[in-house]
N, C-alpha and C positions, 0 to 999 in steps of 0.2 A: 203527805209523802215525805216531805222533810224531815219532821218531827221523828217520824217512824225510822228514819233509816241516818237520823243525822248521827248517832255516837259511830254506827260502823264509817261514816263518811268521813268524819274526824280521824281515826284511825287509818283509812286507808289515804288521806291528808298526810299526816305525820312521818308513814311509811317514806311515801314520793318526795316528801323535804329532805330526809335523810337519805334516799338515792342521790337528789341531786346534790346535796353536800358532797357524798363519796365524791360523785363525779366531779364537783370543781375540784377540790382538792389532791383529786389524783389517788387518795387510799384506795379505792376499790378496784386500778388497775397494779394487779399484781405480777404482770409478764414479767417481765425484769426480774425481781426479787426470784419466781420460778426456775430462770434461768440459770440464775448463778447456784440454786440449791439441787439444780439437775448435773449442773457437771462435776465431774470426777473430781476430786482432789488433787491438785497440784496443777491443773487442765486451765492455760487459757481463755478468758472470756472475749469470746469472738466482737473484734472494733464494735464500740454503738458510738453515740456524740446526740445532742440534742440538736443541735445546726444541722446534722445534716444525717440519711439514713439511709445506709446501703437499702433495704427493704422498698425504701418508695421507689426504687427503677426495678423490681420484677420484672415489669413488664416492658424494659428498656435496659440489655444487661449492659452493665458497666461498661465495656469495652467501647459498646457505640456511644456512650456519653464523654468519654473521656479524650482530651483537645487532639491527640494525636499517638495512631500505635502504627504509622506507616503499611509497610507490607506483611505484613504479619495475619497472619492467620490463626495463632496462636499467641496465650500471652500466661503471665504467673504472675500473676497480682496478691501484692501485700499490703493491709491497711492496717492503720491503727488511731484510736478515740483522736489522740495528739501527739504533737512532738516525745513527749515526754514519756509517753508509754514504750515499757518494756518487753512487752505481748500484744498482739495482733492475730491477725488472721490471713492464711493462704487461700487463696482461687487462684483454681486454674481454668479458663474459657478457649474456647475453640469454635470454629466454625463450619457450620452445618448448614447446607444451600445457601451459602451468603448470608445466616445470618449466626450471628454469636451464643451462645449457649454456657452454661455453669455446667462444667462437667467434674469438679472439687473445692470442696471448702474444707479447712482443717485449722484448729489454731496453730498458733506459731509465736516463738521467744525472740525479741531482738535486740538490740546494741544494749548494753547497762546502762546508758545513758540514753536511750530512747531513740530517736530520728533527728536526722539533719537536713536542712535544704542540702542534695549532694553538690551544688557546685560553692558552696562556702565550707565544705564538711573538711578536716585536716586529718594525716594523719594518723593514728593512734588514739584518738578520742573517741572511740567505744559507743561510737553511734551507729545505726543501718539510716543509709543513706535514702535522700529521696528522689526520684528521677524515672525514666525510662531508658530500656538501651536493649541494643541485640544481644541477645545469648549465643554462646559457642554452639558448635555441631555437636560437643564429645563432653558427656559424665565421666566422673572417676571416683576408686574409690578402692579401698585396703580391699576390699572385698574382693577373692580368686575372679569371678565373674558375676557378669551383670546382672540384675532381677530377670527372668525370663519375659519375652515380651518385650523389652528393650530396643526400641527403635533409633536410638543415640550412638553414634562411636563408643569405644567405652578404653578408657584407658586404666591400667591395675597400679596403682600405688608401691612401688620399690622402696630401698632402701634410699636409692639412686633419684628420686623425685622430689623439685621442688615447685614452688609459685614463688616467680622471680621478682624479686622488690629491687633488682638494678637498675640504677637509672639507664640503661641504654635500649634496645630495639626490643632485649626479651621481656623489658617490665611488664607486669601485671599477668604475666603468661606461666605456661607449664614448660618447664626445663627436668633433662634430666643429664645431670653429671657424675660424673667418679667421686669427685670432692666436692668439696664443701661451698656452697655458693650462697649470695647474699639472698634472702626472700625466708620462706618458710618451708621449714622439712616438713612434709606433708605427711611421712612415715609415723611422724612423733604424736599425730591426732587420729590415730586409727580407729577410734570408736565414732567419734565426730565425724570423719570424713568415710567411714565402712563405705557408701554413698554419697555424689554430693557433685555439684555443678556452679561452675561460675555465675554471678548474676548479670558481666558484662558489665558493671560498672568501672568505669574508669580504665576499662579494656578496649585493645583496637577491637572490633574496627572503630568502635565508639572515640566520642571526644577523651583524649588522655590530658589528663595534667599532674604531674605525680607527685606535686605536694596532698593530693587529695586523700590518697593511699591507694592500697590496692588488697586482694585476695578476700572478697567480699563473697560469698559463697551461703547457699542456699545447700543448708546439709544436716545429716541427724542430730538432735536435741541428745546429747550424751553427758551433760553435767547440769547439777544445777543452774536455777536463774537466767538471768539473760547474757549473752553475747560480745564477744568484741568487737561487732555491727554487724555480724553476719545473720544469717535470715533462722532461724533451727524449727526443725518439725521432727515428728515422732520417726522412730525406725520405720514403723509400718508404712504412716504417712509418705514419709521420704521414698519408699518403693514404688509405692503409687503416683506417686508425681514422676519420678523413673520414665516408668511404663508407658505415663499418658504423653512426655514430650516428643516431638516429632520432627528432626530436622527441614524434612520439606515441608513442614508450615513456618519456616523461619517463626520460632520464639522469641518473643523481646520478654523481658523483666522489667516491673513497673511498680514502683514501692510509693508508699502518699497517705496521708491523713483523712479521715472523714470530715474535715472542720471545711464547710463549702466555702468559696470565696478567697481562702486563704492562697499563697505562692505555693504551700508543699500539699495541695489538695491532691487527691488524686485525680479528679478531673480537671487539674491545672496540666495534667501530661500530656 
């Protein structure tokens, strides 16, 4: 029976070497490579890392892994590979009988300089910070009125409207004056902001320190590349986050790396 059947035994020998080859070496999984030749062109590639992989907690969604999201019932989580990336990815979770659920995933553009730990972050140095922190009650945005479905305050963007960078009680906040005040005319980014919501960083009621900077804002993707550390997603996207936040599930915003172990992980929040 050997003799008889040894040349096809051989053969199907040679086969099984060459499987297991692919398999060490990793050629024969091609998810990855798929991934990037399925998204759109210009379309962020949603955080991966080899340390660590949103994918292993399906069945543990981020939220309950992650050191601390207080009272919140709600949350807008952005991640990315490392510090250094430009592009990442939005979720948004919520919870459903107590327990947490992925109710959006979308990519997303951030700082030109990638991520910063936020409590070493300066200034003007074109990073999205990393941290936890409450979100306001109220979106705003150039836009006449809100997306329908809109469960947020919604404030319209003037002529007359800023986000205040003086150092005094209104920092980091929305002002609106006759004249000309120190912060950012928010009138002059109408595509960027059509939409758009504080992330609570370095905002009361959160911890302030205002060498950190301020007017950090999660809002439409309306220029190339990435950001001056602000969070950017699609017009459409940005609608749909709109729609989904909910003041009475107080929202925190929650920004961190997939690199596990590390100070700006996101399960370091």
């Amino acid at each position: 029976m050997t003799r008889q059947f040894g040349r096809a035994g051989a053969v199907a020998a040679c086969a099984l070497v060459a499987l297991a080859a692919l398999a060490v070496t990793g050629l024969g999984d091609r998810t990855a490579t798929d991934r990037a030749l399925a998204a759109p062109a210009g379309t962020p590639t949603p955080a991966r890392t080899e340390e660590a992989s949103l994918e292993s907690t399906e069945t543990t969604p981020l939220p309950a892994e992650m050191g601390w999201v207080g009272d919140s019932r709600q949350l807008v989580v952005v991640t990315a590979d490392r510090l250094g990336e430009t592009t990442g990815t939005v979720r948004v979770f919520g919870q459903r009988d107590g327990a947490w659920v992925e109710l959006l995933e979308v990519p997303a553009w951030l700082g030109r300089r990638g991520m910063r730990d936020g409590a070493h972050r300066v200034q003007g140095d074109q990073t999205t910070p990393t941290g936890i922190w409450r979100m306001p009650d109220f979106v705003f945005g150039a836009h006449p009125s809100p997306p329908s479905g809109t469960k947020m305050r919604y404030r319209h963007i003037t002529m007359r409207t800023w986000w205040s960078g003086r150092r005094d009680k209104t920092f980091n906040s929305w002002v609106v004056r006759k004249g000309r005040w120190h912060g950012e005319h928010l009138s002059d980014s109408k595509r960027s902001y059509e939409f758009a919501i504080s992330t609570g960083f370095n905002a009361r009621p959160n911890h302030v320190r205002m060498s950190r900077g301020c007017a950090i804002f999660l809002h439409v993707h309306a220029h190339p590349g990435g950001t001056a550390g602000c969070v950017a997603v699609s017009r459409a996207d940005m609608i749909r986050i709109v729609r989904l936040l909910d003041p009475a599930k107080l929202p925190r915003f929650a920004s961190g790396t997939t690199v596990s172990g590390s100070a700006t992980s996101i399960w370091a929040y």
